[in-house]
C-alpha positions, 0 to 999 in steps of 0.5 A: 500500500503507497502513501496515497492509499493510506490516507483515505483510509486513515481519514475514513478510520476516524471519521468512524471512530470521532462520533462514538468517542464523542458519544462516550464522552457525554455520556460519561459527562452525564453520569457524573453530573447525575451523582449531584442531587438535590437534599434535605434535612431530617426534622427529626434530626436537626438542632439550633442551639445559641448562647449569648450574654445580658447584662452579664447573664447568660441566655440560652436557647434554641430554635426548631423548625430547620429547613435545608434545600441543598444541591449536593454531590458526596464525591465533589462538595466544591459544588455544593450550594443551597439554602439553610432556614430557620424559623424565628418564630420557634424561638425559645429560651425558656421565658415567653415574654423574653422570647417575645422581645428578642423576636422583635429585636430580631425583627421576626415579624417582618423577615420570619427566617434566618437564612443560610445560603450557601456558595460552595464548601472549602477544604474538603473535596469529597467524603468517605463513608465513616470518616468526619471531615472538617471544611468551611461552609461559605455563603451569607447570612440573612438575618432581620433583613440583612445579609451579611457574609459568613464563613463557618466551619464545618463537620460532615460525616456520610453514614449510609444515604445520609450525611451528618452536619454540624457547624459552630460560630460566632454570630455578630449582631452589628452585621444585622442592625440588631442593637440589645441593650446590655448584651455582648456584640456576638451570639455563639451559634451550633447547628446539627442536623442530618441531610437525606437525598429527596426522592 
């Protein structure tokens, strides 16, 4: 076979081969973008606890009442992102007529949830079945009508379909517009609760 014989056949070789390549690709681009699914939280899961000082006296609480809709993929959490909500009026710390007063210092009635929007995740690029893995969550915080940005650290551990979540920081008051006579600028804030895949 001469040069000139060789070429068209070549030429003909991959014209056959460069479509089924092709088609190999997108459907392996597919399968992986397929693993990202859309989560939830378990309600019976999750937990809002806070701490925060007046006047020198520590006020504990907690909130019920979390939501969680979050774009998620276990094997790639740089693409992470989604919304984390609190029901303010869930609002409890143990007296009600306090509860009443930090609802409306909160600014409850006109922006009833704190929101978490999160951007992506930091430091952890995929987790292993068993094994905590500790990251910073990156997004903003929307609180009495103003967002703020907000990098938390964060734990998530994968047991079976679902993964752990829990998180602790510090909350500053200034960033929202929210003034409480004789109470510290910051509420240290934890958060748990446990995602599932929705069917």
């Amino acid at each position: 076979m001469n040069a000139n014989q060789y070429r068209p056949t070549r030429a003909l070789a991959i014209k056959r081969w460069l479509p089924t390549t092709l088609l190999a690709a997108t459907l392996l681009t597919g399968a992986v973008l397929a693993t990202s699914q859309s989560y939830s939280a378990l309600k019976a899961s999750s937990s809002v606890e806070f701490n925060f000082f007046v006047t020198l006296i520590p006020v504990p609480g907690k909130v019920n009442g979390l939501s969680a809709d979050l774009n998620f993929d276990p094997s790639n959490l740089a693409k992470t992102s989604g919304t984390i909500k609190v029901k303010l009026a869930n609002l409890d710390t143990g007296i009600a007529l306090r509860d009443e007063h930090a609802r409306g210092y909160l600014g409850a009635d006109k922006h009833p949830n704190a929101i978490f929007t999160l951007n992506h995740i930091e430091g952890i690029k995929a987790l292993e079945a068993g094994r905590e893995s500790q990251g910073i969550a990156v997004g903003s915080f929307d609180l009495n009508g103003i967002q703020h940005a907000l990098k938390a650290p964060i734990i998530l551990k994968l047991e079976g379909q679902r993964v752990n979540v829990s998180t602790k920081f510090n909350l500053s008051l200034a960033d929202h517009k929210i003034e409480i006579f004789g109470a510290d600028p910051k509420v240290d804030v934890a958060v748990k609760f446990a995602l599932e895949a929705k069917k």
